[in-house]
N, C-alpha and C positions, 0 to 999 in steps of 0.2 A: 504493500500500500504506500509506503514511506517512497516506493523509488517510482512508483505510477507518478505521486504528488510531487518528485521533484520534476520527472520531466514535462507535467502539466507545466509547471512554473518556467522553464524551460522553454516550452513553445509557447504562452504565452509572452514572455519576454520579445524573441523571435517576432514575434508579432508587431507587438507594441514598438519595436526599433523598426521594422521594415514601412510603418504606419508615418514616423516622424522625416522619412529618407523618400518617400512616393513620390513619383515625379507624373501628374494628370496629364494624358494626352489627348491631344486635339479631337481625337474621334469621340471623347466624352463632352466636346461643346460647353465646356465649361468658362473659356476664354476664349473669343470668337472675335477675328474681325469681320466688322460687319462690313463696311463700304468704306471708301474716300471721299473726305468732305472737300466741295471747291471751294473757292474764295469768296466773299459779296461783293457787295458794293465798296466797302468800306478797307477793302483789304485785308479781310480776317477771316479764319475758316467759318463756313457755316457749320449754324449750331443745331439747322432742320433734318432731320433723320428720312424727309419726304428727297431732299436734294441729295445727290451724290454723283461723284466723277467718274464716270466710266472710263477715260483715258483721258491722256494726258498728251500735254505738247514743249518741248524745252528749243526755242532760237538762239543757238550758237552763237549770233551776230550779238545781242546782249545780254545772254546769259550766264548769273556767277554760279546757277548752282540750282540744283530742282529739286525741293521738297515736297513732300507728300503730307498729307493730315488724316492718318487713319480713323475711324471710329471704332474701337475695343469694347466691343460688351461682357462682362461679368457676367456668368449666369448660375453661380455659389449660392446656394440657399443660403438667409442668416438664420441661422442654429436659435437665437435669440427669439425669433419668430416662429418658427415652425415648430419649437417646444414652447411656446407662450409662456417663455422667463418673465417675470418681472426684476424690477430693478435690485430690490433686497435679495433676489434668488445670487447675486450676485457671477453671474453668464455676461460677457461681451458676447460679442461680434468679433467672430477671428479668421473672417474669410476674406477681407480686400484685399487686391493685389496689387504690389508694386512691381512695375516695370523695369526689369533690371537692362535688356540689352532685343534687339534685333538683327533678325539672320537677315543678309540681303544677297539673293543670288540671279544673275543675269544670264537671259538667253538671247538670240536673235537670228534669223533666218537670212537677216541679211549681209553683202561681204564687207567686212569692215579692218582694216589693217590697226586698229587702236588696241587696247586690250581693257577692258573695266570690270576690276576682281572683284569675284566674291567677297564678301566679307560680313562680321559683326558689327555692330555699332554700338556702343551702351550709352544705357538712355536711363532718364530716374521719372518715372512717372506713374500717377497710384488711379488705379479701376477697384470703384467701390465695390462694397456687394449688392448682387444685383442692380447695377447701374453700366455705365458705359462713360467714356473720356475719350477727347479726340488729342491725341498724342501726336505733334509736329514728329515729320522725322526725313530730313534731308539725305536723300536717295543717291542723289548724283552730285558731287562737291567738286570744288572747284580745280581738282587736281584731274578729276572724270574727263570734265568738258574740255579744259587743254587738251587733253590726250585725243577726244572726241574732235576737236576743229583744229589738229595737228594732220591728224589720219589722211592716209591717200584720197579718201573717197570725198572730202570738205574741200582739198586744196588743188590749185591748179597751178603748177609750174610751169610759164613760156619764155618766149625769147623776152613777154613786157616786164616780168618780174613774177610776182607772186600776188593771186588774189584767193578769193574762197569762192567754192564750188555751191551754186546752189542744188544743193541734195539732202536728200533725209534716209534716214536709216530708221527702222520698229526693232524694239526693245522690249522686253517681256520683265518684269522687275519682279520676282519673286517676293513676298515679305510672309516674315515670322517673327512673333514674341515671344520672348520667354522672361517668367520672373517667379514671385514668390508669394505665398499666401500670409497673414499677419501670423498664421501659428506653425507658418515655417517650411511647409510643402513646396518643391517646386512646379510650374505648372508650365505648359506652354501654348501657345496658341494654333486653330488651322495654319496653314498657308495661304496666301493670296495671291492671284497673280494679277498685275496691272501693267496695262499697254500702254507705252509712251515712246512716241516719235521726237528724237531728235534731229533738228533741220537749221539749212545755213537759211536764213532769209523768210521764210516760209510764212512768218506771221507780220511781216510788216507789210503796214498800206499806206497807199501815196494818193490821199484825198486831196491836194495842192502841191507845188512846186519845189514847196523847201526855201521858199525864199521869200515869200512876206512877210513878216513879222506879225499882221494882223491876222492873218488866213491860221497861222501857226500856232498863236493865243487861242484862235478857238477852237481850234481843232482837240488843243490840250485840254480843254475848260471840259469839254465831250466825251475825253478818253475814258478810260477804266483801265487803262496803266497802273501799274503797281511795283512803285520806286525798288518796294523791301524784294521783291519777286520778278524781275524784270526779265520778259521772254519767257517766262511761263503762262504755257496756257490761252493769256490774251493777245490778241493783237494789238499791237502799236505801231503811229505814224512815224517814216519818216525821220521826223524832227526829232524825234524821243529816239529813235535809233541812233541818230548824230549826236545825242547828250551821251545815253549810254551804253555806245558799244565798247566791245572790252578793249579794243588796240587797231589799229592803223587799218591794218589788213581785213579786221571787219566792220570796218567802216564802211567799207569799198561796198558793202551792201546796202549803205543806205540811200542808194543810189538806183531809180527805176531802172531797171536792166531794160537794155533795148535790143 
């Protein structure tokens, strides 16, 4: 009897440690991304669950760098609730997650001589229980996009010098979360994948000449440009491409190709 009750003790132990070490997987939908929120008006992720970016778009000509705004839904029961603790029973809440880090891995069908690696990214950001948070998380950085409007396929070398090629290449951006529950479990999220064209030129438009100053004010007053985000996503005139493109050579795109 004595050596049945040690090894009870024994596997429960076993237990109880493999319980504090569980690592929740995706196919339990417990940490879900739900969608990509896009920008507003206002240049801030939207906060409507109705709105979501199905893809995406980054212009080489001024772009530092392409961020993403995932939506994370928690879907952890709180323990506090489902046992209807009260306050004296003295029960928290020990399922929110913090966001410790993201996988980010890249595909693409098309030919590209650049290289843009796999990688982690660690990130610090907390998903209530049962709730959701839309988590900034810059995809492509600014080391990406050199490499991206370096590549054969952006640049044209002739006898005039060196300009940029207008072209675009689709990008498949894989995303995954991983982090930790408040009583210590790790957890991680599905996968996601999200399609984003990166292009030399692709989203600028030439409603005037570049050379009124009046035509050019109002064209700016009208825009939905977005200083912090520039070539992401929207278009922009022209004029905003000659403030901010990244260097000499894509400049040369702010110029209506003829």
């Amino acid at each position: 009897m004595k050596t049945s009750l040690m090894r009870l003790t024994g596997v429960l132990a076993a237990l109880a440690l493999a319980g504090q070490t569980s690592c929740v997987s995706d196919q339990d939908g417990h940490l879900v991304v739900q969608q990509m929120q896009p920008l507003d008006n206002d240049c801030v992720p939207s906060t409507s669950e109705e709105t979501a970016l199905t893809a995406g778009t980054i212009d080489l000509a001024v772009g530092r760098a392409y961020t993403l705004f995932p939506r994370v839904q928690n879907n952890i029961q709180d323990v506090t609730e489902v046992q209807n603790f009260a306050v004296e029973d003295g029960r928290i809440n020990t399922k929110d997650i913090t966001i410790k880090r993201a996988r980010l891995q890249f595909t693409t069908s098309d030919e590209i001589s650049a290289e843009i690696p796999d990688r982690d990214v660690r990130l610090s950001g907390r998903v209530p229980t049962q709730g959701s948070a839309v988590l900034p998380l810059e995809v492509l950085n600014p080391t990406d996009l050199k490499a991206l409007r370096d590549a054969d396929q952006f640049l044209v070398i002739g006898s005039e010098g060196v300009r940029p090629a207008r072209a675009s290449i689709d990008l498949t951006v894989n995303v995954q979360f991983f982090g930790e529950t408040s009583d210590g479990n790790e957890i991680e999220s599905n996968a996601f994948d999200f399609s984003l064209r990166v292009c030399n030129g692709c989203l600028i438009s030439f409603p005037f000449d570049c050379t009124s100053p009046a035509e050019i004010e109002a064209a700016q007053d009208a825009s939905l440009f977005c200083p912090a985000f520039p070539g992401q996503d929207r278009a922009f005139t022209c004029a905003e491409c000659n403030a901010f493109a990244v260097d000499p050579i894509a400049q040369q795109l702010c110029t209506q190709a003829r």
